[in-house]
C-alpha positions as CSV (number, residue, x, y, z in Angstrom):
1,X,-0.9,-9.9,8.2
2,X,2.2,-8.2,7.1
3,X,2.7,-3.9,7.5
4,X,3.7,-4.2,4.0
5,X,-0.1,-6.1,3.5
6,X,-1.8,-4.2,5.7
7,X,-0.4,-1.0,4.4
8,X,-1.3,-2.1,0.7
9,X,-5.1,-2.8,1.7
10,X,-5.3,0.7,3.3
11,X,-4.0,2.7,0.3
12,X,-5.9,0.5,-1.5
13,X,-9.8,1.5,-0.4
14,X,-11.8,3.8,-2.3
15,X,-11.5,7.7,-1.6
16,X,-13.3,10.8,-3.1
17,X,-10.7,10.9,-5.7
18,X,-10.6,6.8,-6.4
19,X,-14.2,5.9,-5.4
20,X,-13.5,2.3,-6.4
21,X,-10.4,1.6,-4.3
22,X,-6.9,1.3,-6.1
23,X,-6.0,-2.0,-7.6
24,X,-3.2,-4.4,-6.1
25,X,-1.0,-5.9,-8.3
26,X,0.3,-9.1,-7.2
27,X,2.0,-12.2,-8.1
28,X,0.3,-14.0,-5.0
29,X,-3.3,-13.4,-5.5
30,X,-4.4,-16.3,-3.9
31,X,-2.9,-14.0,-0.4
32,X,-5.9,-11.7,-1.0
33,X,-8.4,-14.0,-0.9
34,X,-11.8,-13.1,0.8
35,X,-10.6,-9.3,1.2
36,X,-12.4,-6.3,0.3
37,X,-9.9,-5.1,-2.6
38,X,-9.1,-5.8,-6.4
39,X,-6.2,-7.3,-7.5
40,X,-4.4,-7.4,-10.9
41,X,-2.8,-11.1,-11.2
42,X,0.5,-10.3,-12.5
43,X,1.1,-14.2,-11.9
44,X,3.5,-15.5,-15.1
């Protein structure tokens, strides 16, 4: 894994503010497969 992934799935886990985690948008969303986040396919 990437910083740049890593760093994405960090900021994206729920906190008292987000409880639900933040959403990643992505035009590879087949790269988060069989991780704990949601993803907005932003795949054309």
């Amino acid at each position: 894994m990437s910083w740049a992934a890593a760093h994405s799935q960090y900021a994206a886990q729920p906190t008292p503010d987000r409880p639900d985690g933040a959403i990643i948008a992505t035009t590879a969303p087949e790269r988060w497969g069989g991780e704990a986040v949601r993803i907005l396919d932003l795949t054309p």
